[in-house]
C-alpha positions in Angstrom: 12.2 -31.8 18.9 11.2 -28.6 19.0 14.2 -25.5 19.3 14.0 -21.8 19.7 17.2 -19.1 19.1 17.1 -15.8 20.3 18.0 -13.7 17.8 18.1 -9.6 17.4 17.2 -7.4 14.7 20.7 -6.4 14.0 21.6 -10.1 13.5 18.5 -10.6 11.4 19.9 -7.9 9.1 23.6 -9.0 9.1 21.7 -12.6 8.0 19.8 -11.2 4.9 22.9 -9.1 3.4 24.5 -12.2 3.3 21.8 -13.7 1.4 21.3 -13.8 -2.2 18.3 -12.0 -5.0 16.3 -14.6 -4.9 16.4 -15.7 -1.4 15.6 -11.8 -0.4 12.8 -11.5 -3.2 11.6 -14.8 -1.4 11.8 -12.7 2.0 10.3 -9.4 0.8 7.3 -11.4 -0.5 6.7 -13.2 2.9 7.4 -9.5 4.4 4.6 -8.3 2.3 2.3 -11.2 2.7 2.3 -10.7 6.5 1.9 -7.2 6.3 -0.6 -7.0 3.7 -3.5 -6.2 6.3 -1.7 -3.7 8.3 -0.3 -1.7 5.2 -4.0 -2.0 3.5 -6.0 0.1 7.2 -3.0 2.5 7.0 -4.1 3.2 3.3 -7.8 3.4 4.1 -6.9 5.7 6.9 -5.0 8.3 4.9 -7.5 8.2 2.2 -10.8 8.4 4.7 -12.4 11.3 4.4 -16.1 12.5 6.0 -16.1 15.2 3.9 -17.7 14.2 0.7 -20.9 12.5 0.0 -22.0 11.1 -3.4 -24.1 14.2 -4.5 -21.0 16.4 -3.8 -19.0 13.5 -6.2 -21.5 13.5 -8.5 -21.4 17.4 -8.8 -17.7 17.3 -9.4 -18.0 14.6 -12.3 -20.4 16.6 -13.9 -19.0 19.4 -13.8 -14.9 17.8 -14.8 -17.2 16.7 -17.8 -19.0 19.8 -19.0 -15.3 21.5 -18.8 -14.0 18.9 -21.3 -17.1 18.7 -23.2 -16.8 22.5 -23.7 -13.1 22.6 -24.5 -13.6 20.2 -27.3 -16.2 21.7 -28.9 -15.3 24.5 -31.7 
């Protein structure tokens, strides 16, 4: 037998304040399972950049590393 409810986000909400720690850890981990994928491109996204290449990273290593070499030296 198969059922459906209709049920609205308020009353979703009203239903997990009533719940307790471990049955909302048990929901947040579900929450973040089936949102894994869209939170991970939103990431990429904000971290994409066109701007560098790997000679310009390169450079910047280099460069980050002759500055500390040169501060520890006497």
């Amino acid at each position: 037998m198969n059922m459906s409810i209709s049920v609205d986000f308020s009353q979703i909400k009203i239903a997990v304040e009533q719940c307790n720690v471990d049955e909302k850890l048990e929901l947040l981990k579900l929450l973040e399972k089936e949102t894994f994928s869209t939170r991970f491109k939103q990431l990429l996204n904000q971290i994409k950049t066109d701007g560098l290449n790997l000679e310009e990273i390169t450079a910047e290593v280099e460069a980050v590393r002759q500055e500390r070499y040169s501060a520890k030296s006497p």
